[in-house]
N, C-alpha and C positions, 0 to 999 in steps of 0.2 A: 504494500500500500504506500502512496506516494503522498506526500506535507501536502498537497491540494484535495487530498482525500479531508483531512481533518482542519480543511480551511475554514468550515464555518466551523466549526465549535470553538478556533482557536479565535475565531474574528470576536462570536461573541462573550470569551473568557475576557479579551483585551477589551474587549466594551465596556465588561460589568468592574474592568479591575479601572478602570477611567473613568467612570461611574463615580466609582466609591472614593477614589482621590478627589475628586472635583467636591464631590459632598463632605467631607472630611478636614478639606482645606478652609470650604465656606463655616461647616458648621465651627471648629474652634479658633476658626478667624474673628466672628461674630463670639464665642463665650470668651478669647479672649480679651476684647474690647468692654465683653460686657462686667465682666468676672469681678470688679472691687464692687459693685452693688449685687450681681446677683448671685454668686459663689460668696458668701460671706470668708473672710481668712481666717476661719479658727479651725484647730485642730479637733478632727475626730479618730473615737477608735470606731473598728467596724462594729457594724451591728452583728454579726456574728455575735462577738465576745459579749454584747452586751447579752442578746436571746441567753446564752450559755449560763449566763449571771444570772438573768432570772430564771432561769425555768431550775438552775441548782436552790433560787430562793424559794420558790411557789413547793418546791420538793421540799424541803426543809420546814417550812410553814405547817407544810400539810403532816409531814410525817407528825411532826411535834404536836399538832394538836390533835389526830388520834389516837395516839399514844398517849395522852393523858395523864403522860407523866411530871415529877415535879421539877425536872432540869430547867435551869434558866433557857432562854434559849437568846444565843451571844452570835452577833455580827460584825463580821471584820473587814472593812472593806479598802480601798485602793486601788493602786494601778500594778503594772507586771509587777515592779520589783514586791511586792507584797503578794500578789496570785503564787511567784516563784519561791519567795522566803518561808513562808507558814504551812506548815500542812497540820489539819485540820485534824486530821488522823491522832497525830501527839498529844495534840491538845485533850480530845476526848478521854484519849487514855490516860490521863495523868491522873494520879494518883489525887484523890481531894477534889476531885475536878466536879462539880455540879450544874455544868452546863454543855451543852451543845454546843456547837460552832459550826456557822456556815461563813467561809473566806471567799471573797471573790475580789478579782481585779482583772480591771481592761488595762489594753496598752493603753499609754503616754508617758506626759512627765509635765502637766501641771494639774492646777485645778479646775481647768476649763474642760480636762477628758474626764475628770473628779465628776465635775457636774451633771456630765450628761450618763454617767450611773448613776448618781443620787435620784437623777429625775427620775430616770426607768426605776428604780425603788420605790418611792413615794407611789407611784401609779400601782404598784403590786402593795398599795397598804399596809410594810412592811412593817412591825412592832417589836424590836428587841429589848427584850431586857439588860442588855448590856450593848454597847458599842464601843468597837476598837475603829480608828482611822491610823492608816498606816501611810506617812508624807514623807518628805524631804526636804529640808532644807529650802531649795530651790524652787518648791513647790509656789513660797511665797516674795519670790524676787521675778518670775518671769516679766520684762517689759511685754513682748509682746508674744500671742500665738504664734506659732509658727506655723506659714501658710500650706497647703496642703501643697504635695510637689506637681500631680499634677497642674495644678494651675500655672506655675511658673514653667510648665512644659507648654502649654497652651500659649502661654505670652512668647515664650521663643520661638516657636511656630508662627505666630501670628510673624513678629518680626522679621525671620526667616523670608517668609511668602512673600511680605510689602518690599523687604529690598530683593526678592528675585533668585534668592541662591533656594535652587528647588532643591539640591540634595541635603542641604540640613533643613526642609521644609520636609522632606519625605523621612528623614530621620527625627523630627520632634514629634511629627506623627506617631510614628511610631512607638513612641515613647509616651506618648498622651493615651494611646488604647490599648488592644486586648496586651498585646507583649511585651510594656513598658511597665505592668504590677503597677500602676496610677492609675488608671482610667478608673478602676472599680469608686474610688472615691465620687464621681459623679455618680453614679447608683447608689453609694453611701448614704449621698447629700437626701436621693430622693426620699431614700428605703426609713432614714431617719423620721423626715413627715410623715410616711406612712405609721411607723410606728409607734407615734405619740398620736396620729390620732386613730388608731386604734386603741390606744389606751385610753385615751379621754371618753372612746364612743364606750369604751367598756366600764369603764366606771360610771360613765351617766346611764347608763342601762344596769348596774350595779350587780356585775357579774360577777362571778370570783377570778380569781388572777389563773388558778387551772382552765378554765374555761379558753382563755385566749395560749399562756404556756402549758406545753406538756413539762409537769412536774418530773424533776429529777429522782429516779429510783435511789442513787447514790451522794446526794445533799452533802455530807459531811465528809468526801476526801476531797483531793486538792486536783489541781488542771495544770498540769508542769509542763513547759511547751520548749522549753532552755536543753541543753546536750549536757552532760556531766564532764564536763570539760574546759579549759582558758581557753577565752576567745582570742583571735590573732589582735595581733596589737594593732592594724590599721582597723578593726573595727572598735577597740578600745579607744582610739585615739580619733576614730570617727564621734564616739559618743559623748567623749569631752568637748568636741569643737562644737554640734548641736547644743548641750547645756550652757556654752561660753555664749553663744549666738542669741544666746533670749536669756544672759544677765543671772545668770548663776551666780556668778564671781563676782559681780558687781555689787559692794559695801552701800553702795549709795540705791539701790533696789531694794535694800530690806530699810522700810520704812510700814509706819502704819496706814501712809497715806496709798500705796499701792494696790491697786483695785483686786489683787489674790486675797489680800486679808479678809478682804470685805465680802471676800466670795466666801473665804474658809469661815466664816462665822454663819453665812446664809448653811451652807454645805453641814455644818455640824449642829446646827437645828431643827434643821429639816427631816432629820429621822427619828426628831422626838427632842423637844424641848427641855424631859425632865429624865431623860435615860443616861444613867451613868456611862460618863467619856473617855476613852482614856486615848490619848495622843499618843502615838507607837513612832519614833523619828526611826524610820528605816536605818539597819546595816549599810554603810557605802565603803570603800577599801579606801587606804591611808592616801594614795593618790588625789582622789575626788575632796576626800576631808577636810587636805593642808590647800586645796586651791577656794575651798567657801570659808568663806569671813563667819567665822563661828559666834562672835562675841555678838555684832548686828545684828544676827542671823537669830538667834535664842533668845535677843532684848525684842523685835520681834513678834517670833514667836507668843513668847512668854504673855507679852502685853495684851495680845490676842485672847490668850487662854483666862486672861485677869479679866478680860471683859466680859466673858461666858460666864465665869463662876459668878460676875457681881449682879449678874439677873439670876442667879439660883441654879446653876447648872453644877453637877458634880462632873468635874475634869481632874482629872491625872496625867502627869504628862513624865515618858520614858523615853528616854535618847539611849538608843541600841547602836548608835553609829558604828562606836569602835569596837563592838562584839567580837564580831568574825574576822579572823586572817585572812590577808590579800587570796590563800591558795585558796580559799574554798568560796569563791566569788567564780561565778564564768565572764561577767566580766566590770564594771563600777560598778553595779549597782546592786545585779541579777546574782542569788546566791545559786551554789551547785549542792546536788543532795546533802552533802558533807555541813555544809553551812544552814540548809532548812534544819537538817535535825537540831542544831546546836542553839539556833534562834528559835524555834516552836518551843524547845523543853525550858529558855529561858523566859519565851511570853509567857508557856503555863504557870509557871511559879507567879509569875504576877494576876493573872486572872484567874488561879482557884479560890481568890477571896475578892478580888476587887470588884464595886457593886452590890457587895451585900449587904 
């Protein structure tokens, strides 16, 4: 068979592959133009992890209360470095222990991916008897979100096209959709609407939180998604320049007047006004430690935690930073199995009593 045998299918393969550049180029030509009003810049985690979160909480909820038993029942919540640090497992086992624990955390690294758990919480009604928030430091210096990557693939695209160089146009493409791991983020953006208001239509229809999650059969072990392993040092040093980037290190960001604070007090309310608190300052290795301004950092802090207790809030607050050795880290922040056990069996000791 001769190339003019398979002339038209090859004609209209090259049609539909012209097709979809020309579409491709207009559509994030137009979202990159449009993107600071209608792509908001803040960071999200995916909704995966959040569904994952709740449906471990709706699981935990449920079990607990047909079971009928008299265990507190204690939530611990945050982002990776706390989903990787704790397992929930130690905790239950500890000796003295009279409560349950359900851990969850989404990826990020401030309080703005904080937030959009807490919110998915609040919607599942959630009621603990105890709360642990497990932060960083840095959680309360970030200047700004950091913007989602693809968007900034979108805008070099966009600029690409307008001066003419078509192979880094056909290359930011590419990087903006299915095989650049960014494009899911516009699905994110939308999956996110949908899923607040399917919450809100389920609360105004006042359904239970099972009804919309399939409750978790296993609520109380942990979601470990890290290699037991050191990570290579460009991505260690990849993770220090992200933190540097949005003001980790920056003395002059830990202020009160820094709109995290004011988040972390909405954020530490919000799951109960009068539920004993206890502030958990995450493990971080000696590296991450000597580059945050500790003493700003804790005044802060601290100052934060004085304004909770002076409306009636019972707070405790535990700096676990320097616990673990740099080896049982995989990499600043993320502990490796070695390092959960050592920081679960020392959260246990503080929460067989705290809260009651």
């Amino acid at each position: 068979m001769t190339l003019r045998t398979y002339k038209p299918f090859l004609t209209v393969v090259a049609a539909l592959v012209f097709v979809w550049v020309v579409l491709e180029v207009v559509a994030f030509t137009a979202v990159g133009w449009a993107s600071p009003t209608l792509w908001p810049r803040e960071p999200l985690p995916d909704p995966f992890s959040l569904n994952q979160a709740a449906s471990r909480v709706v699981g935990g909820q449920l079990q607990h209360r047909l079971a009928a038993d008299k265990h507190r029942l204690g939530l611990i919540v945050g982002l990776s470095s706390l989903r990787e640090g704790v397992d929930a497992q130690i905790l239950q086992e500890y000796d003295g222990m009279d409560a349950r624990w359900i851990v969850i955390g989404t990826s990020g690294g401030g309080m703005l991916h904080l937030e959009h758990l807490v919110t998915r919480l609040r919607a599942l009604k959630v009621d603990p008897d105890v709360l642990v928030m497990g932060l960083h430091y840095g959680f309360f210096a970030r200047t700004d979100p950091e913007p989602p990557r693809w968007i900034d693939h979108v805008d070099e695209t966009r600029k690409s096209f307008a001066a003419g160089r078509l192979g880094n146009t056909l290359l930011g493409m590419m990087r903006t959709t299915w095989w650049g791991k960014n494009y899911p983020r516009v699905h994110w953006k939308i999956q996110f609407a949908l899923d607040e208001a399917r919450d809100r239509l389920q609360g105004a229809l006042g359904q239970p939180p099972e009804v919309i999650y399939a409750a978790s059969p296993t609520p109380w072990t942990g979601d470990y998604q890290y290699p037991d392993e050191i990570a290579p040092e460009s991505v260690r040093q990849a993770q220090l320049d992200g933190v540097r980037g949005v003001g980790w290190f920056d003395s002059n960001n830990y202020t009160s007047a820094n709109p995290n604070v004011a988040l972390f007090k909405k954020l530490a309310t919000a799951l109960g006004r009068e539920t004993p608190l206890l502030i958990l300052m995450m493990p971080e290795d000696a590296a991450l430690r000597a580059l945050t301004p500790e003493a700003p950092a804790k005044a802060t802090v601290e100052a934060a935690i004085e304004s909770l207790r002076s409306a009636g809030r019972t707070v405790e607050f535990l700096d676990l930073r320097g616990l673990i050795p740099d080896e049982m880290f995989h990499d600043h922040t993320h502990l490796r199995p070695a390092g959960r056990e050592k920081l679960s069996r020392r959260l246990a000791q503080e929460l067989t009593e705290f809260g009651k």
